[in-house]
C-alpha positions in Angstrom: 29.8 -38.0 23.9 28.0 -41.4 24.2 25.2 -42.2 22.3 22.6 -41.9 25.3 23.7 -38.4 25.8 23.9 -37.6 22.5 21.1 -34.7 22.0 18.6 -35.3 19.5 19.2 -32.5 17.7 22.6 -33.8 17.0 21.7 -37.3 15.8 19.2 -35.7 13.5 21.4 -33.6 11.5 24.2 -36.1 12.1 22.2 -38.0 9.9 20.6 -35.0 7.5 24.6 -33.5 6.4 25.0 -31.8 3.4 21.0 -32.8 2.4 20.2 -30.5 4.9 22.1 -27.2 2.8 20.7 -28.6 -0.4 16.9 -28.5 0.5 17.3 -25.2 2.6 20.5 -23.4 1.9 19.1 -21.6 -1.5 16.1 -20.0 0.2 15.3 -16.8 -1.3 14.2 -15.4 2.3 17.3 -16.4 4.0 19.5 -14.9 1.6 17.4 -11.9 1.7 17.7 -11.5 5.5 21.4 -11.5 5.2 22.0 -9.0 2.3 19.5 -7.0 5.4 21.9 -8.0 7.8 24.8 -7.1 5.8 23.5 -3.4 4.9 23.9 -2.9 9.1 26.9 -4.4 10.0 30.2 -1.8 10.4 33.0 -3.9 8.6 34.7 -6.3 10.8 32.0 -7.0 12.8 32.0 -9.8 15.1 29.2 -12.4 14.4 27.7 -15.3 16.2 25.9 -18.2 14.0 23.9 -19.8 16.0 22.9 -23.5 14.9 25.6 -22.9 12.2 24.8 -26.3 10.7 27.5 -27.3 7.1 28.3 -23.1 7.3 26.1 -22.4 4.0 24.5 -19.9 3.5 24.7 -17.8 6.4 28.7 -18.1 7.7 30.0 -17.9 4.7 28.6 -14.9 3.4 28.8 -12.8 6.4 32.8 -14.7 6.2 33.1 -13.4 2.3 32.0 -10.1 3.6 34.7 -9.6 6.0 32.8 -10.5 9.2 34.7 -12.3 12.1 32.4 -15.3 12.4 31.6 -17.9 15.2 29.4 -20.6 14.5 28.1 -23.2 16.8 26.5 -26.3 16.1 25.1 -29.4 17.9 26.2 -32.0 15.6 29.9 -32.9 15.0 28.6 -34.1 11.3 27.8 -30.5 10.4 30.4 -28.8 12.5 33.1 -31.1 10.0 31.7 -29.9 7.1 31.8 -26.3 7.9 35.0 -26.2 8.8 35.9 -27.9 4.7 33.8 -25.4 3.3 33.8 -22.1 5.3 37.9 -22.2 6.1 37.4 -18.1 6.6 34.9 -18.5 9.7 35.6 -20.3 13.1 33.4 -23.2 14.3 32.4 -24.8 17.8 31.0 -27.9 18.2 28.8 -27.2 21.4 25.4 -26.9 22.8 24.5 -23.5 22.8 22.7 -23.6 26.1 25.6 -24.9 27.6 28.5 -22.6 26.0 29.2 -19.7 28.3 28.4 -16.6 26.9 30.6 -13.1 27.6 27.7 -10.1 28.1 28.1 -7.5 25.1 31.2 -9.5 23.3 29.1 -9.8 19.6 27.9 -7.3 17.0 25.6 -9.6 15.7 24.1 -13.1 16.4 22.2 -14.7 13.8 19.7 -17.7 14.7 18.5 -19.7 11.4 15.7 -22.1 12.2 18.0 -23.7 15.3 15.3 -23.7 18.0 12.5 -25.8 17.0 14.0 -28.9 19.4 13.9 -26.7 22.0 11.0 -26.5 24.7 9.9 -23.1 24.7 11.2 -22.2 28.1 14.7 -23.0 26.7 13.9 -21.2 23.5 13.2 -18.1 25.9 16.2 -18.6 27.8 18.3 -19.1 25.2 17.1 -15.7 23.6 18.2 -13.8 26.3 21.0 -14.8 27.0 22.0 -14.2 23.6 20.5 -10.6 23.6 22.8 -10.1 26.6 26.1 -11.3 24.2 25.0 -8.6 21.6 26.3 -5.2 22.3 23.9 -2.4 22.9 22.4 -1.7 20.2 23.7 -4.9 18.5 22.4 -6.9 15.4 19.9 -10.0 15.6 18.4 -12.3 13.2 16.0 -14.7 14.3 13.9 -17.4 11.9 11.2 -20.1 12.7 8.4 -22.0 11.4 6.1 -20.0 13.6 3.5 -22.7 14.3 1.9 -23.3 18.2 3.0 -26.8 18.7 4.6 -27.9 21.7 6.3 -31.9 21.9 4.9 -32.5 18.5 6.2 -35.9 17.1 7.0 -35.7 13.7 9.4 -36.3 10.5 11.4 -34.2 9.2 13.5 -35.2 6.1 13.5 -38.6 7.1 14.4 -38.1 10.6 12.0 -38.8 13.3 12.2 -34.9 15.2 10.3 -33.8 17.8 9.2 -30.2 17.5 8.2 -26.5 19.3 7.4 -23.6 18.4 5.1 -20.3 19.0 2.3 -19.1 16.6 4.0 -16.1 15.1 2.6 -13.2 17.2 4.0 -15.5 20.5 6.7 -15.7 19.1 7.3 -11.8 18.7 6.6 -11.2 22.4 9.5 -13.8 23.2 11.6 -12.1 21.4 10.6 -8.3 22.7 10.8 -10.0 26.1 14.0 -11.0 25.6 15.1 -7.4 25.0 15.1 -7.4 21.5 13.2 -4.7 19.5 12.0 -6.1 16.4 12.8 -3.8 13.5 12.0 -5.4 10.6 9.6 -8.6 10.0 9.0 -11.0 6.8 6.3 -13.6 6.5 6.3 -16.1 3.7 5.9 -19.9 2.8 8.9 -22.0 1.7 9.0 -25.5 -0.1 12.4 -27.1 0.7 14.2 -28.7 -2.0 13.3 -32.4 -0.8 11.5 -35.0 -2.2 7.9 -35.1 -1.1 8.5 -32.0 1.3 5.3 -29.1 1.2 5.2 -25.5 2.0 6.1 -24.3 5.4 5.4 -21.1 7.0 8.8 -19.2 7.6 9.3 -16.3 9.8 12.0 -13.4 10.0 12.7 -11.3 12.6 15.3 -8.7 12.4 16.0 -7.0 15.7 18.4 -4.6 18.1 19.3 -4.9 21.1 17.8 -2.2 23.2 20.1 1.0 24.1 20.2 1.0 27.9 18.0 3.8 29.3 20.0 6.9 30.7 19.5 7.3 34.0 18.6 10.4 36.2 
């Protein structure tokens, strides 16, 4: 992939590697979400990580737990270090909105914080096409900075990003429109182990995929 094409979401965390896990990967939320996510899952269960970035935390505990993993990343950087430190899941590098996706083929999907370089109509799109991959009645974990910015110009960690989102009710609605139902919902603040970095909101959304409706 030449450096023109290269998305930016790639070059960023290209760039972030393993500083990325070390500011983010001992939140107290996140882990919380996946013990959540954990207490759900039937053993075995086959799991997409989506935005899977160095495998920590979310890969390798639903890996350690017996879970059949895929995780999918933008950036070759991350995918490489996932792959050294999560031998026990599989890894993809890809672009998500590109990868074909088999209706009803996972149990679970999880999506961390990977689609804030996203424009909100890919967001939406992206969301239901992964409710589609889930199984009726299947698992998903979404997380954002629920903030109503669209295009914003920023800096995250360093790196110049440029970021979307929903205000956290929005959000919610994308989600439900997606046919997710929402099942569970945390709202907190988070300070990322980074020099000079503040609180950010955080939000959790644990959902199923909605039974179809019998007919007749």
């Amino acid at each position: 992939m030449d450096q023109e094409r290269t998305p930016p979401a790639a070059a960023v965390f290209d760039a972030l590697g393993a500083e990325y896990e070390q500011a983010f990967g001992g939140a107290p939320a996140h882990h919380h979400s996946l013990r959540l996510l954990l207490a759900e899952l039937a053993p075995g269960s086959r799991v997409l990580d989506v935005g899977s970035g160095t495998g920590q935390p979310t890969a390798a505990t639903l890996a350690a737990a017996g879970h059949q993993v895929l995780g999918v990343d933008v950036s070759p950087v991350m995918v490489g270090l996932a792959r050294k430190q999560v031998p026990g899941a599989d890894f993809r590098h890809a672009d998500i909105r590109e990868m074909p996706l088999e209706d009803a083929s996972f149990d679970a999907v999880c999506v961390y914080f990977s689609l804030l370089q996203m424009s909100r109509a890919e967001q939406s799109a992206l969301l239901r096409r992964l409710a589609r991959a889930l199984r009726p009645g299947g698992h998903c974990v979404v997380a954002t900075v629920p903030l109503d910015v669209e295009g914003v110009q920023g800096v995250f960690m360093g790196q110049d990003v440029r970021v979307t989102s929903f205000a956290a009710e929005d959000f919610t609605v994308v989600v439900r429109q997606a046919g997710l139902a929402v099942t569970h919902a945390d709202s907190l603040l988070f300070t990322p182990t980074h020099p000079g970095a503040g609180p950010e909101p955080h939000l959790f959304l644990h959902c199923r995929r909605e039974e179809p409706r019998p007919q007749g």
